[in-house]
C-alpha positions in Angstrom: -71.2 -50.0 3.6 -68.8 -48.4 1.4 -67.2 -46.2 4.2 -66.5 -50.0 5.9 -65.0 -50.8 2.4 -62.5 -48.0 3.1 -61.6 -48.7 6.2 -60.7 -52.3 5.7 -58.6 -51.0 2.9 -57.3 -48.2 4.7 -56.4 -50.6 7.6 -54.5 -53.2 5.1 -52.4 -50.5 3.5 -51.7 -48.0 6.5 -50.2 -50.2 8.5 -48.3 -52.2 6.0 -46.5 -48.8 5.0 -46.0 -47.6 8.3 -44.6 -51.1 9.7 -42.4 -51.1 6.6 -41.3 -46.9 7.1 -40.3 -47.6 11.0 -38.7 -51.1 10.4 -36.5 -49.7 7.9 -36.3 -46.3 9.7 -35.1 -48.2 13.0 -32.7 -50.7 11.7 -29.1 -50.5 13.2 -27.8 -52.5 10.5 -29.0 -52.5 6.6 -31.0 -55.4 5.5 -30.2 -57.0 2.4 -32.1 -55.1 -0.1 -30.8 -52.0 1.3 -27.4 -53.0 0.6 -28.0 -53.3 -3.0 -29.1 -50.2 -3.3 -26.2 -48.1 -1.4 -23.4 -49.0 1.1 -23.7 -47.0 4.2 -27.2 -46.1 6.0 -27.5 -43.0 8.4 -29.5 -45.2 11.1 -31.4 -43.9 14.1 -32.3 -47.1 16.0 -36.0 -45.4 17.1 -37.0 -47.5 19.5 -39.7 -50.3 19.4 -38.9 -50.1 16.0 -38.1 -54.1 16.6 -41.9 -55.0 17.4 -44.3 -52.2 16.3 -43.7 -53.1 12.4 -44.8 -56.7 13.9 -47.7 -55.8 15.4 -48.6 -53.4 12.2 -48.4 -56.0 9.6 -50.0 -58.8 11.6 -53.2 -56.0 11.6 -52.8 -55.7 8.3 -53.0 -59.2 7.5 -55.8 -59.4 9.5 -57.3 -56.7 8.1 -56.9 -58.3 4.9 -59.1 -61.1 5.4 -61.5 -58.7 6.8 -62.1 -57.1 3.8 -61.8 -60.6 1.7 -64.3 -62.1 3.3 -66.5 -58.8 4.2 -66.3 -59.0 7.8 -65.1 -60.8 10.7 -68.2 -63.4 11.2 -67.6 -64.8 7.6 -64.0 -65.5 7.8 -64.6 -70.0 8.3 -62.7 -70.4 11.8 -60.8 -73.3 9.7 -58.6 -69.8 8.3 -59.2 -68.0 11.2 -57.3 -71.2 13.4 -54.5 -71.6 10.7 -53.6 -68.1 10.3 -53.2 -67.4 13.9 -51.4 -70.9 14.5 -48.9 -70.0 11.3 -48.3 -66.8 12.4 -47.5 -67.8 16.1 -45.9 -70.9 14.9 -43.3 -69.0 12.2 -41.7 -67.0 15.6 -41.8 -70.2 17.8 -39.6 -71.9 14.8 -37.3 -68.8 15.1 -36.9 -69.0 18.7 -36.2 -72.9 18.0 -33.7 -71.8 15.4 -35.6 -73.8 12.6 -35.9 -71.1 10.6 -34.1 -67.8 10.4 -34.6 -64.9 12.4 -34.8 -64.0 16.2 -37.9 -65.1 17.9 -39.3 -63.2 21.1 -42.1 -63.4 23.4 -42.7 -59.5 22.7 -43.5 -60.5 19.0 -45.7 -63.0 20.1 -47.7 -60.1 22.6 -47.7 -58.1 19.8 -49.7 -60.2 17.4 -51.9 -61.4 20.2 -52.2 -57.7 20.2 -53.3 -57.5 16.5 -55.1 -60.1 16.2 -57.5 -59.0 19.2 -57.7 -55.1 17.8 -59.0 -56.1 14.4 -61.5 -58.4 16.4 -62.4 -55.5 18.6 -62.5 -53.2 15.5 -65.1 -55.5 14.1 -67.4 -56.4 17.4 -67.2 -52.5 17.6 -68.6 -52.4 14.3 -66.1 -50.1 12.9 -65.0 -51.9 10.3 
């Protein structure tokens, strides 16, 4: 049980800092924060660097509620439903221009991706 306990973890925080490392990494342009910090960025544009920090952070998230509710069976399909409408929802309001940013069907893929490896990951019985 406690090797389970690290893995959940371990699949919360990998990701998030790997997603974050190749999104900032792969920018062609700074992002806001950046620009407080210095004016010009050496940039290297790696590519997928767009959608693999996407589907990294969605398995995070999902990872997260993993481990807060100790497994995929006890997560109430109430959150299970809202999380994956919000999360679909937030890039179809993008795409719509409601909210900022630049909606894609590729970001969609990929966190129909994530959500379906953490739900492998569990009916595996690795974590």
């Amino acid at each position: 049980m406690k090797s389970k306990t690290y893995t959940r973890v371990g699949l919360i925080i990998v990701p998030l800092i790997l997603g974050t490392y190749i999104y900032l990494k792969g920018r062609k342009y700074p992002v806001l924060f950046e620009t407080w910090f210095y004016q010009t960025k050496e940039t290297s544009s790696l590519p997928g660097s767009g959608w693999i920090p996407d589907y990294l952070w969605c398995v995070s998230l999902w990872s997260c509620f993993v481990w807060l509710w100790k497994g995929w069976n006890q997560i109430p399909l109430l959150w299970k439903w809202l999380l994956w409408l919000l999360i679909n929802a937030t890039e179809l309001m993008q795409w719509m221009g409601w909210i900022q940013g630049t909606g894609d069907w590729i970001d969609l893929l990929m966190y129909q991706m994530a959500f379906f490896t953490v739900y492998i990951l569990h009916k595996s019985e690795l974590i």
